[in-house]
TORKOL-4160 file (C-alpha; in steps of 0.2 Angstrom, whole numbers, padded with zeros to 4 digits, m for minus):
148
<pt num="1" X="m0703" Y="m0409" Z="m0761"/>
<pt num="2" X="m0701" Y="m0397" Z="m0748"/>
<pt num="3" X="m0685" Y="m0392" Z="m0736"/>
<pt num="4" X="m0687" Y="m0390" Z="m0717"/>
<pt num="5" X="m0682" Y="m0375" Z="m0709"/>
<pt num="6" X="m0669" Y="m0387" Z="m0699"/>
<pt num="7" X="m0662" Y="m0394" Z="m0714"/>
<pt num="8" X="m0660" Y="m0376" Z="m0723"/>
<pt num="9" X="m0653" Y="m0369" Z="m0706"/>
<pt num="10" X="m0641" Y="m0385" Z="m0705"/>
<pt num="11" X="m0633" Y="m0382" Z="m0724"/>
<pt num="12" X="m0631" Y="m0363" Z="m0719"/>
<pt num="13" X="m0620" Y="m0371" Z="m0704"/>
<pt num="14" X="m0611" Y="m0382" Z="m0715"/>
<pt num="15" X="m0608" Y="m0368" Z="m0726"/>
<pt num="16" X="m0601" Y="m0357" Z="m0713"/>
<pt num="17" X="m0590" Y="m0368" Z="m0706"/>
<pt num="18" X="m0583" Y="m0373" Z="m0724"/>
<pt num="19" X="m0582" Y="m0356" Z="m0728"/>
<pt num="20" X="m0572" Y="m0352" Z="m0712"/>
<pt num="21" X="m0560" Y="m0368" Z="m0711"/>
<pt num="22" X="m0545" Y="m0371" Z="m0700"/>
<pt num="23" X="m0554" Y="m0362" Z="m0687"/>
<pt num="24" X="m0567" Y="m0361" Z="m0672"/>
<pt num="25" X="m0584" Y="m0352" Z="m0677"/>
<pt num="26" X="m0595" Y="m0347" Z="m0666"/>
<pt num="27" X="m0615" Y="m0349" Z="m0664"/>
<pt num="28" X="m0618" Y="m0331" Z="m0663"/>
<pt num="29" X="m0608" Y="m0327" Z="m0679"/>
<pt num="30" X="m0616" Y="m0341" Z="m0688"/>
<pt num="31" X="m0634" Y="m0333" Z="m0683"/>
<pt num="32" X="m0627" Y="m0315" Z="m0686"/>
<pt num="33" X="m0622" Y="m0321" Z="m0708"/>
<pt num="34" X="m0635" Y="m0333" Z="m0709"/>
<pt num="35" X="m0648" Y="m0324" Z="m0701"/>
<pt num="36" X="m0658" Y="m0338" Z="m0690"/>
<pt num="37" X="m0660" Y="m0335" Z="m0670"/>
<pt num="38" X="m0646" Y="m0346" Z="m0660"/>
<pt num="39" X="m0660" Y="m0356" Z="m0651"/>
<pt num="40" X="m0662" Y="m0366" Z="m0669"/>
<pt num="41" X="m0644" Y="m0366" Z="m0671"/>
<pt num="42" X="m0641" Y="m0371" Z="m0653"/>
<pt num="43" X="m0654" Y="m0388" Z="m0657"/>
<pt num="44" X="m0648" Y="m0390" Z="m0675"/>
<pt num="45" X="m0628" Y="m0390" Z="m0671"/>
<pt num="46" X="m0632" Y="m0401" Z="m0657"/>
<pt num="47" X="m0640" Y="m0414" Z="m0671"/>
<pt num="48" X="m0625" Y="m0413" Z="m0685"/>
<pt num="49" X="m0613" Y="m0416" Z="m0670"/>
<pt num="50" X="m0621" Y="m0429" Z="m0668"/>
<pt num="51" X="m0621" Y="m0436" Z="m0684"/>
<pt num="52" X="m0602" Y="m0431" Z="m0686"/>
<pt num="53" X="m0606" Y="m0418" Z="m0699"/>
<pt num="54" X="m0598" Y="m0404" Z="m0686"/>
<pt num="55" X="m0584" Y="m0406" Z="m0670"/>
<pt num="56" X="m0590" Y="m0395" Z="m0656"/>
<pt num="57" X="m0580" Y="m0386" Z="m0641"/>
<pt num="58" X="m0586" Y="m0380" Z="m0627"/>
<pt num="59" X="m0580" Y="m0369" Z="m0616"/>
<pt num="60" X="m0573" Y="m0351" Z="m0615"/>
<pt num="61" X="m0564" Y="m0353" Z="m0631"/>
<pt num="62" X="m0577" Y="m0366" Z="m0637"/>
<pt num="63" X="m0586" Y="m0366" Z="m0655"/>
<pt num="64" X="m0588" Y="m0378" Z="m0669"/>
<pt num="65" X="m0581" Y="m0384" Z="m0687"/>
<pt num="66" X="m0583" Y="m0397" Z="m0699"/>
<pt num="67" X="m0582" Y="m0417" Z="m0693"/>
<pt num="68" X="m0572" Y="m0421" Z="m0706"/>
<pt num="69" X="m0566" Y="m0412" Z="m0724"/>
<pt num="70" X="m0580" Y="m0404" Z="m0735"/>
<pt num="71" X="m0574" Y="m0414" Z="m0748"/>
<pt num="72" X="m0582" Y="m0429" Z="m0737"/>
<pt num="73" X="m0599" Y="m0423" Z="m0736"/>
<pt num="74" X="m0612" Y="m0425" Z="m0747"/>
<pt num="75" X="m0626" Y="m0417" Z="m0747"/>
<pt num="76" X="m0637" Y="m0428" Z="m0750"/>
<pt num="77" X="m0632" Y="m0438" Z="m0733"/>
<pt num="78" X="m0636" Y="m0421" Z="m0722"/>
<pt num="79" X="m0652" Y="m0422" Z="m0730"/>
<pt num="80" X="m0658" Y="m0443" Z="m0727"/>
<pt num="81" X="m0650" Y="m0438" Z="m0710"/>
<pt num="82" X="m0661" Y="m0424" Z="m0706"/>
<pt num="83" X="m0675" Y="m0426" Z="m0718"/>
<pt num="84" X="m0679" Y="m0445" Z="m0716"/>
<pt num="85" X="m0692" Y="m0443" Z="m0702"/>
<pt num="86" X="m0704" Y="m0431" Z="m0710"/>
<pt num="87" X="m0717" Y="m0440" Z="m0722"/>
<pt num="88" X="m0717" Y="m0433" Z="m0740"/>
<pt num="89" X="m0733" Y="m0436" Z="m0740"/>
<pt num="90" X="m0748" Y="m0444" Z="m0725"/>
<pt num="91" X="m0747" Y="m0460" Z="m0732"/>
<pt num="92" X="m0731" Y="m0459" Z="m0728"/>
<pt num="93" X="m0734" Y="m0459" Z="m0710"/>
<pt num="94" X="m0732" Y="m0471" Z="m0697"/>
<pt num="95" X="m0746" Y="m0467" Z="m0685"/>
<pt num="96" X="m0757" Y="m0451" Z="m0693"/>
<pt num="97" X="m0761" Y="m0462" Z="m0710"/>
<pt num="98" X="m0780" Y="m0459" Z="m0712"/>
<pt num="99" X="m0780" Y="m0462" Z="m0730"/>
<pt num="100" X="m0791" Y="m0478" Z="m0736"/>
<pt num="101" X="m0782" Y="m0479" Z="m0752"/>
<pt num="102" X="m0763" Y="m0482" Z="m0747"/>
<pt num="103" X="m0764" Y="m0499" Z="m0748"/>
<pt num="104" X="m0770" Y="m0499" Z="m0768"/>
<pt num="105" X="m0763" Y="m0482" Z="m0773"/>
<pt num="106" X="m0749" Y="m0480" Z="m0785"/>
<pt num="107" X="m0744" Y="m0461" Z="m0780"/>
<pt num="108" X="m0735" Y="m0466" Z="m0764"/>
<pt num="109" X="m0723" Y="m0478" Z="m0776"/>
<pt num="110" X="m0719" Y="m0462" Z="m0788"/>
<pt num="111" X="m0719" Y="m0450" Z="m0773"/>
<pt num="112" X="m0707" Y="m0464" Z="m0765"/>
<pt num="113" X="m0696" Y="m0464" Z="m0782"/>
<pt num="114" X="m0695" Y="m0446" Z="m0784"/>
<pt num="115" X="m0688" Y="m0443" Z="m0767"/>
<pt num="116" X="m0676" Y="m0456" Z="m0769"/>
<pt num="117" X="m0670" Y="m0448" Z="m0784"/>
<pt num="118" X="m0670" Y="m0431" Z="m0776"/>
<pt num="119" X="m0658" Y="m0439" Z="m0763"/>
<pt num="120" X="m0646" Y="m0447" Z="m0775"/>
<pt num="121" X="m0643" Y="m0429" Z="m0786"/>
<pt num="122" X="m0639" Y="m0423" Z="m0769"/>
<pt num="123" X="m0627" Y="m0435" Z="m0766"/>
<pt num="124" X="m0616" Y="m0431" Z="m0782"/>
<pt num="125" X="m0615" Y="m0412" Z="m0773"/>
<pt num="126" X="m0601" Y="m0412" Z="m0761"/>
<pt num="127" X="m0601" Y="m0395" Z="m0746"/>
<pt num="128" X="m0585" Y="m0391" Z="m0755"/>
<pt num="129" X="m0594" Y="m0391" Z="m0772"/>
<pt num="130" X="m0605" Y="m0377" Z="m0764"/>
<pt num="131" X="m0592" Y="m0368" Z="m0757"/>
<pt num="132" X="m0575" Y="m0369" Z="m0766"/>
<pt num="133" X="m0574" Y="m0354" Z="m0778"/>
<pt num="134" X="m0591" Y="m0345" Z="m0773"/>
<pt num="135" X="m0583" Y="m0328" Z="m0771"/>
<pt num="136" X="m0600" Y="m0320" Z="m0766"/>
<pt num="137" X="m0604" Y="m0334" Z="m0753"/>
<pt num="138" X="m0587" Y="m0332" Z="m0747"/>
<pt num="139" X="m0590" Y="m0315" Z="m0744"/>
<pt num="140" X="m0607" Y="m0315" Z="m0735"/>
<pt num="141" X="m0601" Y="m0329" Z="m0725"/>
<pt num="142" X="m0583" Y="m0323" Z="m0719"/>
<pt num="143" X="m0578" Y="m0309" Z="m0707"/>
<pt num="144" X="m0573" Y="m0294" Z="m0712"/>
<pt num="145" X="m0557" Y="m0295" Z="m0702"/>
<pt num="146" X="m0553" Y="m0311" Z="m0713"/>
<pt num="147" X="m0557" Y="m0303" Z="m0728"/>
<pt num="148" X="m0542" Y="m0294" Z="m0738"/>
């Protein structure tokens, strides 16, 4: 299986924004540690708003952080929420299916089971469990003036 880019660039957000609780992060401090250009920050913050994943301010003294306690996402949801749309494989597809053998072939089930089993190890893995105690993430993610 295969990760978007918009599902990488949305666990780097989460990661940030845990890393960095109790506060307001900016977008361009986000793209600055994470290294991904603020237009695919801009569309991907938009969507875990959204979804709740993240609580966004606007304004002056706007930014974002998490929707609710890392603790309280899983993983494995930010992933169905972002991945669910993109077919593993074509016969997975709604409207660009050309293959004559969908309707006979027992790949698709095993593909089918195997993502589904992908999803529900993610789901054990809570943001917190990625971030709590990772020293080295800590410190890539954090600012320099926060850091002692």
């Amino acid at each position: 299986m295969r990760v978007t880019k918009r599902t990488n660039i949305a666990i780097r957000i989460l990661m940030f924004c845990a890393a960095n609780d109790g506060r307001l992060v900016t977008k361009s401090e986000i793209a600055e540690r994470c290294n991904a250009s603020e237009n695919h920050l801009a569309q991907v913050i938009n969507q875990l708003g959204q979804l709740g994943f993240l609580r966004t301010q606007r304004g002056r003294n706007g930014g974002l952080m998490l929707g609710r306690p890392a603790t309280e996402i899983h993983i494995g949801d930010v992933f169905r929420s972002l991945e669910a749309s993109v077919p593993l494989a074509e016969c997975f597809a709604d409207v660009d299916n050309t293959c004559p053998l969908t309707e006979a072939c027992r790949l698709r089930l095993a593909l089918a089971d195997a993502a589904e089993a992908f999803f529900a190890h993610l789901d054990q893995v809570s943001l917190d469990s990625l971030v709590c105690g990772n020293d080295r993430l800590l410190e890539i993610l954090s600012p320099a003036t926060c850091r002692a």
